[in-house]
N, C-alpha and C positions, 0 to 999 in steps of 0.2 A: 504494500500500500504506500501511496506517493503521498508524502508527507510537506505540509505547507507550515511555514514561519510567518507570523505577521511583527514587524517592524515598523517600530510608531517615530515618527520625529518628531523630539517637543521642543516646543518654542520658547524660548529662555530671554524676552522682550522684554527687560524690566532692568533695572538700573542697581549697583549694589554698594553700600556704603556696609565696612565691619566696625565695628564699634569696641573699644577696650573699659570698661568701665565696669568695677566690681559692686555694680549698685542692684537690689530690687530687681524686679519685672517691672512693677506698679511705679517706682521712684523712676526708672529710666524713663516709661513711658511721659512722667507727669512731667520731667526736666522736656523732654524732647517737645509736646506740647506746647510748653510755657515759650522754650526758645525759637521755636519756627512756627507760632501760632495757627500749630492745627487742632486737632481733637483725634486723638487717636484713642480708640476703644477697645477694652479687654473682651476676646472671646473666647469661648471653648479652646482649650488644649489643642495641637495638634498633633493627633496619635501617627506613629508608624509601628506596624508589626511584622515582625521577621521571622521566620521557621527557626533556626536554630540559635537564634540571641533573643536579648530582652526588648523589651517596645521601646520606642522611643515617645518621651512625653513631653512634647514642647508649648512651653509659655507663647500666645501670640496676642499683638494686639492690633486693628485694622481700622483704616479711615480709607470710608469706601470713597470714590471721586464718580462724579459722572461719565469719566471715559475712564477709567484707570482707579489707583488705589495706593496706599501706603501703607504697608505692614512692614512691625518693629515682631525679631524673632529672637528668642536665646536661641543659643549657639549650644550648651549642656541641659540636655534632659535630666527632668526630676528622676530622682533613682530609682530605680525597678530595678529587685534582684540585688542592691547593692555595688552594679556598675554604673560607674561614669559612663554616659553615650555621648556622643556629639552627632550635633544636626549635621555641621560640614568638619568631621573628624582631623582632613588636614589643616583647618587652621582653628586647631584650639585652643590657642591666647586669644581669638575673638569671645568678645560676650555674648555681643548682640550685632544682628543684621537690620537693617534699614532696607528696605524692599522698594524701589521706588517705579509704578510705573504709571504710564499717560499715553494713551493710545491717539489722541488728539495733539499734544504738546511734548515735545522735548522739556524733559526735565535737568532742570539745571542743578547739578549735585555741587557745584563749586558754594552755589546759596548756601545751602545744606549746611556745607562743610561747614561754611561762615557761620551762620549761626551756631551751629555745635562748638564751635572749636573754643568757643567761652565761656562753656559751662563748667561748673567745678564738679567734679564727679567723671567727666569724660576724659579718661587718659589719652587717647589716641582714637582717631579718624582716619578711614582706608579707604579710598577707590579701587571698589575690587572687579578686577576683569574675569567676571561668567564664564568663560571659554576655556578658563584656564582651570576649572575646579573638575575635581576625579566625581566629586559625588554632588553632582549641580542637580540631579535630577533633586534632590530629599527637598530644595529649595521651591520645589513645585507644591507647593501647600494649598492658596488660595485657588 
């Protein structure tokens, strides 16, 4: 019997800021907030489950846009099992991911930066390039 593969392309259109900052979910959220005067809101978890490891349980918080959307992610899931998991495992000195996308608008992350980079709480800001992540897909949440 002739056997068929389906092969999906996903699209990875959204913009990535890594965040260093050993604060909260709730506290980073409400700093980011305050300094880029948006409204980011806490929602459900987002679960990953995998056959032979533990689930991944990540913190997310989303401001939906009328084309597009802003989701702040941790980077370490809450522990299952008593392992450390990570969302994107090769960069685990990130905290948190900034998700930025606009289907309508280029978004300008140098703003971003600008406003974050004066918050006290925020060690370090990255422009991180999607392309280059082993496990880009986990970042497909939303």
């Amino acid at each position: 019997m002739k056997k068929s593969k389906l092969h999906v392309e996903n699209s990875f259109d959204f913009d990535l800021l890594g965040l260093i900052a050993p604060l909260k979910d709730y506290k980073m959220a409400w700093l980011i907030n305050q300094s880029l005067g948006i409204n980011l809101k806490k929602t459900a978890d987002y679960q990953m489950e995998f056959l032979r490891q533990p689930d991944l349980i990540i913190s997310q918080f989303i401001l939906e846009k009328e084309h597009g959307y802003i989701q702040l992610l941790r980077n370490k899931s809450y522990p299952v099992g008593g392992h450390a998991r990570y969302l994107v495992p090769e960069l685990r000195s990130m905290d948190y991911f900034l998700l930025c996308q606009d289907f309508t608008f280029e978004v300008d992350l140098n703003m971003y930066i600008d406003g974050l980079s004066g918050v006290r709480g925020i060690q370090s800001i990255v422009k991180i390039d999607i392309n280059k992540l082993k496990s880009k897909e986990n970042l497909l949440t939303y």
